[in-house]
Every structure is written in C-alpha cells, then in structure tokens.
ZAMARGU-4260 file (C-alpha; in steps of 0.2 Angstrom, whole numbers, plus 5000, padded with zeros to 4 digits):
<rodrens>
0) 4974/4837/4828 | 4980/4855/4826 | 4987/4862/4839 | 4993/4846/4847 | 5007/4846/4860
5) 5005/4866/4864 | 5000/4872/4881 | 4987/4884/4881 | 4989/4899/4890 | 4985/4902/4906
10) 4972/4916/4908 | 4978/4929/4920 | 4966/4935/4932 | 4961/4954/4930 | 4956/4965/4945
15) 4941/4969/4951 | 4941/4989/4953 | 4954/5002/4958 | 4955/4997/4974 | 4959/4979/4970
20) 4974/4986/4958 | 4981/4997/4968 | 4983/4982/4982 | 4991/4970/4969 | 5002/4985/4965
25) 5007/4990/4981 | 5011/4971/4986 | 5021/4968/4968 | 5031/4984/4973 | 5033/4980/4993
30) 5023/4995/5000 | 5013/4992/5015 | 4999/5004/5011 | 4994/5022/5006 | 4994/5040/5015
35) 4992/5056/5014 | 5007/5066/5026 | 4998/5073/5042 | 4982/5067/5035 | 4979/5048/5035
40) 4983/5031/5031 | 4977/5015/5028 | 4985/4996/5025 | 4986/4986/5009 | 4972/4974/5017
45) 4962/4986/5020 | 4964/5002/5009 | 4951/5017/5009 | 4941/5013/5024 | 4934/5029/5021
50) 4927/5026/5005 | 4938/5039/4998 | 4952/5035/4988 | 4962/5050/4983 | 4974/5055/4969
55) 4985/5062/4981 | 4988/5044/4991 | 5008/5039/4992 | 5013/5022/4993 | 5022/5018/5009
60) 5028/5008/5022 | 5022/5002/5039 | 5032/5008/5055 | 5026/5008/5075 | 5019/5026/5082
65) 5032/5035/5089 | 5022/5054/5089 | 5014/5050/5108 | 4996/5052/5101 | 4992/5034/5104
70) 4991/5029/5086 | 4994/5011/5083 | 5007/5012/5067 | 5010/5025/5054 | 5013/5024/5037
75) 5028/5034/5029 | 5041/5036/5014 | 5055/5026/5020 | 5054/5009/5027 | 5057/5007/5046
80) 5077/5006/5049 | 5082/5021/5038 | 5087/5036/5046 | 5073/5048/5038 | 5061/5036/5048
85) 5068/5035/5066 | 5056/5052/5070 | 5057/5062/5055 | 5051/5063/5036 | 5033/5063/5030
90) 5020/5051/5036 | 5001/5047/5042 | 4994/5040/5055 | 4977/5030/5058
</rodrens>
C-alpha cells in the first residue's frame, strides 16, 4: 500500500473571524486583552463587546483599578509588577 507506515498530518484548525484571531494571538503572546489609552478596554474572552474593533486596539495586560473611578480592572502596557504600572503609563479602563 503506498504510503504505509506514514502519519498523516494533522489538520490545523483555522479561525473563525478576526475576532477569533486576535484572541488565539493575544493568548500565544500572553496579553490579556486590547485597549485603546483613556478610551476603553476589553478582555481576551470577551474582546469588542461593542461590536467595534479598531485598528488602533493595543494588546495589553490586566491590572486592579487604581484611578478611584470604580472601574473593575484596567488594561495597560506593562504587566502588573513593573514600575510604569504602579499608577502611571498608558491604559483603559471598562
């Protein structure tokens, strides 16, 4: 029989849409969402929950509010525990 003994390859899965390869992206690379600075932000699970993806969207990193607004987290360049993120540097909030 030809082709005996060989494996066939395994089919990778192809995304959906956009938003579907954006999220396997920004999980591959460690990002926990998108934002905008001063604008908004939305989580990897959950990304454009306005409908509106933008080409402006950075990839960044979750982190607890610390503005006084009463946001519930924000979203921001450096990952918590570096100094640009302990109340300064750019960032979104819900």
């Amino acid at each position: 029989m030809k082709g005996a003994g060989r494996m066939a390859k395994a089919k990778k899965s192809k995304p959906g849409d956009v938003l579907e390869i954006v999220e396997a992206w920004l999980e591959r690379n460690g990002f926990d969402g998108l934002y905008q600075p001063d604008v908004c932000a939305c989580l990897r699970n959950d990304l454009a929950p306005c409908g509106e993806i933008q080409g402006s969207c950075k990839p960044g990193f979750k982190r607890p509010c610390n503005c006084g607004e009463g946001c519930d987290w924000h979203i921001g360049a450096e990952p918590l525990g570096r100094e640009e993120n302990e109340g300064g540097g750019e960032y979104a909030s819900t």
